[in-house]
C-alpha positions as CSV (number, residue, x, y, z in Angstrom):
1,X,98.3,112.8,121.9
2,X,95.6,111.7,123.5
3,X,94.6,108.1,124.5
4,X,91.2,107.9,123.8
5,X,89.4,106.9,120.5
6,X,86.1,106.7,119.5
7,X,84.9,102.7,119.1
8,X,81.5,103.2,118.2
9,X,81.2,105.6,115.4
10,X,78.2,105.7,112.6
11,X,79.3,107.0,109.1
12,X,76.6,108.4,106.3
13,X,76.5,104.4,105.6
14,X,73.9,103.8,108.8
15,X,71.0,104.4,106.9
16,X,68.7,107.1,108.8
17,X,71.3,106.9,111.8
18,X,74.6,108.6,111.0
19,X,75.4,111.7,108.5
20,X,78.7,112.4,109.1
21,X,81.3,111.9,106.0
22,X,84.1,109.4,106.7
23,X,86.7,111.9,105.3
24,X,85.4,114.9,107.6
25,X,85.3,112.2,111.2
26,X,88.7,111.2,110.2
27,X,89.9,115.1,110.1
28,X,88.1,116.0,113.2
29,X,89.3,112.9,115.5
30,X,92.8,113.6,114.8
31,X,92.4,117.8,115.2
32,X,91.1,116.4,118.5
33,X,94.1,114.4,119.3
34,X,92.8,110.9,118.6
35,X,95.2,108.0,116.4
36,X,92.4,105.6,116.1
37,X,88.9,105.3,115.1
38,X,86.2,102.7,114.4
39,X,83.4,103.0,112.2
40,X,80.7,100.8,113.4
41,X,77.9,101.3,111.1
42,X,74.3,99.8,111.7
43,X,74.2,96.3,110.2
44,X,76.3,96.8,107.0
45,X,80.4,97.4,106.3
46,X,79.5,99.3,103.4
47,X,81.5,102.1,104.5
48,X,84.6,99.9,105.2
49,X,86.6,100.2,102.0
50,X,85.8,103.9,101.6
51,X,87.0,104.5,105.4
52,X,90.3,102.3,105.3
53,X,91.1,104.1,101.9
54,X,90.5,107.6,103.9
55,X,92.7,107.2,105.9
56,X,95.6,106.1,104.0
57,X,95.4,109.2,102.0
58,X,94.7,111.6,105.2
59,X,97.9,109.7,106.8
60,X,100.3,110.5,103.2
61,X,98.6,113.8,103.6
62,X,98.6,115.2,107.2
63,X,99.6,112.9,109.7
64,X,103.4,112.6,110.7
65,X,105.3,109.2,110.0
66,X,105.2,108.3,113.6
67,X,102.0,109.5,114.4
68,X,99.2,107.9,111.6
69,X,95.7,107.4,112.5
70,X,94.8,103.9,112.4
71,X,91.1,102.6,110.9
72,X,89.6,100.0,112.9
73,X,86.8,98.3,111.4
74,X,83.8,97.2,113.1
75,X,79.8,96.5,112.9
76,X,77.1,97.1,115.0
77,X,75.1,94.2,114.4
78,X,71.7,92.9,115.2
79,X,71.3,90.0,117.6
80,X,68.1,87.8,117.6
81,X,66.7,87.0,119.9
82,X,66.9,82.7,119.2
83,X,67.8,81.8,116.1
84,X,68.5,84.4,113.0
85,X,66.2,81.8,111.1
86,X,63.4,82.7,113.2
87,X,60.7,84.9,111.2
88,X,58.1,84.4,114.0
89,X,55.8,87.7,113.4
90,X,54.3,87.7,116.7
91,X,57.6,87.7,118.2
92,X,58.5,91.7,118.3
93,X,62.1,91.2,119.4
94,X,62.5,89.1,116.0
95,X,62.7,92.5,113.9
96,X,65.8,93.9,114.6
97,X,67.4,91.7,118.0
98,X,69.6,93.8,120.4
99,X,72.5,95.2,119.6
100,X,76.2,94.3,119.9
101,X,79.3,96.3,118.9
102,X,81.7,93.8,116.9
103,X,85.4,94.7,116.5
104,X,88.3,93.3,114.0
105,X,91.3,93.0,115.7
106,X,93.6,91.7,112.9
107,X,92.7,90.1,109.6
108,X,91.1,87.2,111.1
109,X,88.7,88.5,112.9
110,X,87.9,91.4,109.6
111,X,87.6,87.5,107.3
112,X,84.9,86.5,110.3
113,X,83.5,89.6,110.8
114,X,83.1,90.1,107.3
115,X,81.5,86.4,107.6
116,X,78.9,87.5,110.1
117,X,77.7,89.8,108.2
118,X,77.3,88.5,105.6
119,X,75.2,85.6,106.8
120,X,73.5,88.6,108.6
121,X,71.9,89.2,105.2
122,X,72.1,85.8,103.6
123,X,70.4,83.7,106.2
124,X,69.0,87.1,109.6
125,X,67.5,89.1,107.7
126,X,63.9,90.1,108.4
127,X,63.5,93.6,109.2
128,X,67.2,93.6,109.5
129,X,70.3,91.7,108.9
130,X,70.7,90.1,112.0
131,X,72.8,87.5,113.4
132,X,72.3,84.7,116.4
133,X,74.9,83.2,119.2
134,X,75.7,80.3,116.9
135,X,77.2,82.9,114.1
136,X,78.8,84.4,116.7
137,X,80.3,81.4,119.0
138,X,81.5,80.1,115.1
139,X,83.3,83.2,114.0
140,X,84.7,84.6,116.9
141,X,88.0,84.3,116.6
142,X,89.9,87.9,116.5
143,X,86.6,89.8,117.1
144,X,86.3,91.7,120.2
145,X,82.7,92.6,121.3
146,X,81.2,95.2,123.0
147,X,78.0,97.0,124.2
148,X,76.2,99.1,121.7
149,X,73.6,100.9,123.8
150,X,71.5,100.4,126.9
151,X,68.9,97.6,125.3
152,X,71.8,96.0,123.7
153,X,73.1,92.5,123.7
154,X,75.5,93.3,126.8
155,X,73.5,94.9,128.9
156,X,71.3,91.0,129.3
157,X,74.1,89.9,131.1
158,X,74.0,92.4,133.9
């Protein structure tokens, strides 16, 4: 078994981004030795129920009692730059923010992820769903972030 899992996966639910099927990374990660997997689709959990549902019938299926792969659930969201409120057109890191991996831990943090996102699309969205620190700061409880890519939300830090 090996002790590495992917945490930054896009499914056919990252529109123009990912193509693989949920059902056909789950089979492939645990050929390859992995017991864990989060999908981490751009800006949406559309693929969330689909994936968690997956797995439970690849673990009935093929995986052995003591050795089931686990779904983690996740989002790469979309960062502005101030305030998801701000539509500033002359701003060009308005559109779609940096990026930031966000990972549930337990059911709190999949309620404030969840949360997030949602305001992501209720309140962020212009170009993208996007979210700002505040969201973040208010629903961080049992989310564990990370980076998403090289202009991502992390990488400011550094």
């Amino acid at each position: 078994m090996s002790s590495f899992s992917h945490l930054h996966v896009h499914t056919e639910y990252s529109i123009l981004d990912g193509l693989a099927k949920i059902p056909d990374l789950i089979r492939k990660a645990y050929d390859d030795g992995q017991r864990a997997m989060a999908i981490t689709d751009h800006g949406n959990m559309f693929g969330v129920f689909s994936f968690v549902e997956q797995v439970e019938k690849f673990n009935a299926k093929h995986a052995k009692k003591n050795d089931p792969f686990k779904a983690i659930i996740g989002c790469e969201v979309y960062v502005a730059a101030n305030s998801r409120f701000d539509k500033d057109k002359t701003v060009r890191e308005n559109r779609s923010g940096k990026h930031l991996i966000l990972l549930a831990k337990n059911w709190t943090g999949y309620r404030n992820l969840s949360r997030i996102v949602s305001y992501s699309y209720s309140e962020g969205m212009y170009y993208t769903p996007r979210v700002d620190k505040e969201l973040l700061r208010k629903y961080s409880e049992g989310i564990i972030a990370s980076s998403a890519c090289l202009g991502g939300e992390v990488r400011k830090l550094f």
